[in-house]
Structure formats: structure tokens, C-alpha cells
N, C-alpha and C positions, 0 to 999 in steps of 0.2 A: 280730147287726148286719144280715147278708140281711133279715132277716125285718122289722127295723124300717124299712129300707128299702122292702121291698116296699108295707107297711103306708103308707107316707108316699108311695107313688108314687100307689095307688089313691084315697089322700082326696086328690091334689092334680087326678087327675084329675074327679072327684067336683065338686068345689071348681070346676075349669074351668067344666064342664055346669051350674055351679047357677047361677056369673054369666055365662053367656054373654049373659043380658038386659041393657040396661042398668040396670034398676030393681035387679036385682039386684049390680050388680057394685058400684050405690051403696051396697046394705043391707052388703055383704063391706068395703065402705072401711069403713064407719062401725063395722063391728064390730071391724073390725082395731084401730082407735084404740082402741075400749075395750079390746080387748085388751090393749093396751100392747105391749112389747117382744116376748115372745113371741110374738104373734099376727105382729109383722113377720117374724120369723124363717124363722113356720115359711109364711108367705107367699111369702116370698121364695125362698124352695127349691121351693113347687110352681109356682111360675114358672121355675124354669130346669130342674124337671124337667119341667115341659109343652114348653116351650120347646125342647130338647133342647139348651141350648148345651153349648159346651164351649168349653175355650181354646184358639185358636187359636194358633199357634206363630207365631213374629215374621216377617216379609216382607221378606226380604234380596235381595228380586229388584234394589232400586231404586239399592241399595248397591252388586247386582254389575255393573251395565248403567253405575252410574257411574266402575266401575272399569277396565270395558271399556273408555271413552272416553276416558278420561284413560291410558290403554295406547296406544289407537289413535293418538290424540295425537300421545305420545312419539314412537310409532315413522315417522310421519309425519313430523315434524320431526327426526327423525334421517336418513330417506331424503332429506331437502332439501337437509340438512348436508351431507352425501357426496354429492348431486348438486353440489352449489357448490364444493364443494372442486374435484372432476373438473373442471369448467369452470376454476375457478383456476390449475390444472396445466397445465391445455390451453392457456391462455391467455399463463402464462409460456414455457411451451418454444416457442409461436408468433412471442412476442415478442425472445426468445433466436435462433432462425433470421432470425426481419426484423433484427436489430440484425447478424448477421454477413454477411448479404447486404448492409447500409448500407456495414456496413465496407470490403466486397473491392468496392462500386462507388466508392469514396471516393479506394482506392489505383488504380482504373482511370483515374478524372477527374487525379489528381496525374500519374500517368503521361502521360495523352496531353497536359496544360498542362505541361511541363516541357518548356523547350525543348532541341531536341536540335542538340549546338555544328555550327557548321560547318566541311569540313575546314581552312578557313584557322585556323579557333578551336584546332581539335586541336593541343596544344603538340607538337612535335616532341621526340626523346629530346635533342637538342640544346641547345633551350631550356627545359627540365627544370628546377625552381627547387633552387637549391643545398642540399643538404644542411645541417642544423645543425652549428655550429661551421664554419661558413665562416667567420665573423668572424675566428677564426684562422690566414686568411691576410691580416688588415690589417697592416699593420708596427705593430710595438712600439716604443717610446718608452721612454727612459728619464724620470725625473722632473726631467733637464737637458739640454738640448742644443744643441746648434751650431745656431741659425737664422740665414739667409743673406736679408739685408732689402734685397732691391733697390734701395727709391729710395734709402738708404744705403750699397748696393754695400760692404756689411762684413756679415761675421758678428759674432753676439751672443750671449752666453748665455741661452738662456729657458728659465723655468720651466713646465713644465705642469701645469696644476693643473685638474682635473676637478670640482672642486666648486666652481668658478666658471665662471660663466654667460656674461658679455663678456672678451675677451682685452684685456689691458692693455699701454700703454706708459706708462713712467715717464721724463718730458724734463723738459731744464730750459729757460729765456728762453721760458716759452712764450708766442703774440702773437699775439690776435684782431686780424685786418683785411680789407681788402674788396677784391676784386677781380672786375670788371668786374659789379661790383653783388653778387657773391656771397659768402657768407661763409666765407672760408679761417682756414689757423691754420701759423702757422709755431713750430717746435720746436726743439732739439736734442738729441741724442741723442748720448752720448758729444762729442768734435769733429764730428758731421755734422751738418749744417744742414737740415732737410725743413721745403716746404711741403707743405701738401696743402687738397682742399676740405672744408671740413665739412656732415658728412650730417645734425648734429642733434643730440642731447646725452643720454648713460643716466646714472643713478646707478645705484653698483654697491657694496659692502659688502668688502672686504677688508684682512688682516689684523687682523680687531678694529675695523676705522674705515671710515665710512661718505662718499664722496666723489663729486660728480659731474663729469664732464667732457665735452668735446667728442669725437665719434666721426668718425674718418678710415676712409679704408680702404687698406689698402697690400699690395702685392704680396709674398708670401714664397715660401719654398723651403726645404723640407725634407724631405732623401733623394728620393724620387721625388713627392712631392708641390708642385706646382705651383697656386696658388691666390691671389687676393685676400681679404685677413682684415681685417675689422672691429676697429677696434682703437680704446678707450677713453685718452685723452692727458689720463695726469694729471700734478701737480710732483710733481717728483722727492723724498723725502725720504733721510734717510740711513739703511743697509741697507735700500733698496728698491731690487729687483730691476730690472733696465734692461727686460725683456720677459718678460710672463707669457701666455702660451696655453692659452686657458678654451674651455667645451664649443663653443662656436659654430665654434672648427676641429675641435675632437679628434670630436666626434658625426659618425661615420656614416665616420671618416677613419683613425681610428687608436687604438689600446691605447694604455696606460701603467702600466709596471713601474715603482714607486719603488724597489725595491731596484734598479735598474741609473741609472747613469750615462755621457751622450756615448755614445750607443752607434752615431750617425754620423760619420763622418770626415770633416770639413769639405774640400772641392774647393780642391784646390791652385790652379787655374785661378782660380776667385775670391780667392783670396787676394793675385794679384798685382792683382786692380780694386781693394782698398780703400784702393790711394794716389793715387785719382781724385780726381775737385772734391769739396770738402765741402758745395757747396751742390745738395741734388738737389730737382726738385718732382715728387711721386707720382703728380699726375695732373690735368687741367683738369676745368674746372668740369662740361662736359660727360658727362665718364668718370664725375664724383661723382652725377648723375645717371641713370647707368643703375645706380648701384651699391646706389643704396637701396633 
């Protein structure tokens, strides 16, 4: 095999030197055709043994310089990542210090606008506001008692009834008329005869039935309370109560126990006025006027 080699190296170089002319190298094509096939063959070998090729091994430079850069890349874009971040961090705990410095100047501004009282403002331990359940030193009430009806100079039995709104009288002969242009209303009540002025007129809802009447206002008394009370004048029916006392006295004045009954003693003293006139008037035109 050396030896057919060698043999083939010497006629290709042979072969080189004879077409180095161009006349020649046309007479070498045109014999090669006649030659046919193997004339190219064995052509073609002493060209690449003139030649001295060989294969060359593949060129992976271009592969590794693109690998390089799509590395450098990554890592480039990853030091940005983690630069951005840093600043993200930095920026939140910056804004977390400004946000508690906003704060502690926020409660400094309320402090110094908050006005600070003056000593007459400062309550004294004196005028201290009452403790809860003061209400229970109001006097208590039974759900009946003795009221003491001045323009009538008699005591009466009333009910007190906290879920009504206007206090009520139940009269009989009752009789709208006019006096000195203004409109009064005369009643009776038991044998006592009362006028009085009228302030103007509520409807009001009790026992089941719905009725409106003229509003007086009259002076009463019960136990330590002293007051003028708004009182609704309606006709009397039967088993209706001569005096009912609704929230417009009890509110802000006094409790009420249903279970108790009379729990004040009616004033012996007034007991000896109720054999006075039976004609009283409660009050002039002018008194019904500052009363509305």
C-alpha cells in the first residue's frame, strides 16, 4: 500500500511539471475525458496530493466568542437586577423614616392647635359632672298617685304613664270661648270648675283611640316637685282616668315603679283648701303666652 502510494505521489508530481503550460494542461483535460472515470479519479488525487490538502477540523471559535457574549450578557443584567433592587431597599426604608418623621410632626402641629382651657375653664372638684346612676337620686313614682292641681286646690288620682308623650286631662262641660280676643276653654273636673287659656291644639293616641284636644297648661305639685305641666283637655269617657302624667313631666323629673302604688302622702294642709270656690282660672292670657 506505501509503495502504491509512493508510486502515485511521483506520477502526480510528474503530471503537475508536464501541465504546468497552459497547452498542456488543455492536452491533460482532454485526455482525462477520454479517459473516462478513472482518469478523474486518479486526477483528482494527484491534485490533492500536489496540493497537500488535508481536512481541516471544524472552527468552533465563532460558537465560543458567541457563548462568551450571551454569558457576559446574563451577567450584566443580573448585576443591574441587584443594583435596582439595592436602590429599591434604599428607597423604601427612606420612605419608612420620612413617613415616621411626617407622623411625630403631625402629633406636634395637633398639640400646639389644641387649645389649652383656661383656669376659669378648669372644672373645679366641685363642679365635677355626676357620676352614672345619679338618676337614682330622682324620686320614684308609683304608676298612681296623689297629684295636688292647684287651679283646682284638690287632689287627684293620676296615672303615670311613660309611654305617652302629652299628659292628659279627662273633663267634662267642656266650652270653647273668647276672651279679651283670645281663645280660652273652660272645663270641669270632678265638681271644680277651671278656666284656663289655650296654647293651641296636639293629637295624641291613647288607650287604643286616637283623639285631639285643646292644650292648657296648669300648675301642679307632686312631693317636692313644683311645676307648670302641659296638659291635653279631652271629654271624659267612662273608666277614663280624671289625670294621666305622660313623658313631657316624668322626662328629666322623675322614675316610675309600676309595681308600687301612692307612694306620696297627700298634705294634710291642702286638704283643708279643697272646700274653697269651685270656680278657679289657671291663669290670664298673658301667662299662656310666655308658656308656649
Amino acid at each position: 500500500m506505501r509503495f502504491f502510494c509512493s508510486i502515485l505521489h511521483l506520477s502526480s508530481q510528474r503530471v503537475w511539471r508536464f501541465i504546468a503550460s497552459p497547452a498542456r494542461r488543455a492536452l491533460c483535460v482532454t485526455s482525462f475525458c477520454r479517459a473516462g472515470f478513472w482518469g478523474l479519479v486518479i486526477s483528482a488525487l494527484s491534485a490533492c496530493s500536489w496540493l497537500g490538502l488535508k481536512p481541516e477540523p471544524a472552527d468552533n471559535s465563532a460558537h465560543e466568542q458567541t457563548l462568551r457574549l450571551i454569558q457576559q450578557h446574563q451577567d450584566g443584567s443580573h448585576e443591574q437586577l441587584s443594583r435596582e433592587l439595592a436602590d429599591l431597599r434604599s428607597g423604601q426604608a427612606q420612605l419608612a423614616e420620612a413617613l415616621v418623621s411626617l407622623n411625630q410632626s403631625v402629633k406636634a402641629l395637633q398639640q400646639v392647635a389644641e387649645p389649652k382651657p383656661s383656669p376659669e375653664q378648669v372644672q373645679s372638684p366641685s363642679a365635677a359632672p355626676e357620676p352614672a346612676g345619679v338618676e337614682l337620686q330622682k324620686p320614684i313614682f308609683g304608676r298612681v298617685e296623689w297629684l295636688w292641681l292647684k287651679p283646682a286646690a284638690s287632689y287627684f288620682s293620676a296615672q303615670l304613664d311613660t309611654a305617652l308623650e302629652m299628659s292628659l286631662i279627662y273633663a267634662d262641660d267642656i266650652t270653647h270661648f273668647e276672651r279679651d280676643g283670645e281663645p280660652w276653654l273652660r272645663f270641669f273636673l270632678l265638681n271644680k270648675q277651671l278656666e284656663s287659656p289655650v296654647l293651641g291644639s296636639e293629637k295624641v293616641r291613647y288607650l287604643g283611640a286616637s283623639a285631639k284636644g285643646a292644650v292648657v297648661s296648669l300648675p301642679i305639685e307632686l312631693a317636692s316637685i313644683d311645676e307648670s305641666i302641659k296638659f291635653m283637655v279631652l271629654a271624659r269617657k267612662r273608666d277614663n282616668p280624671h289625670v294621666v302624667l305622660g313623658r313631657n313631666f316624668l322626662t328629666d323629673m322623675a322614675l316610675v315603679d309600676v309595681s308600687l302604688k301612692y307612694t306620696v302622702e297627700r298634705n294634710s294642709d291642702y286638704l283643708s283648701l279643697s272646700a274653697g270656690d269651685t270656680q278657679v282660672q289657671a291663669g290670664s292670657a298673658e301667662a299662656a303666652g310666655e308658656l308656649k
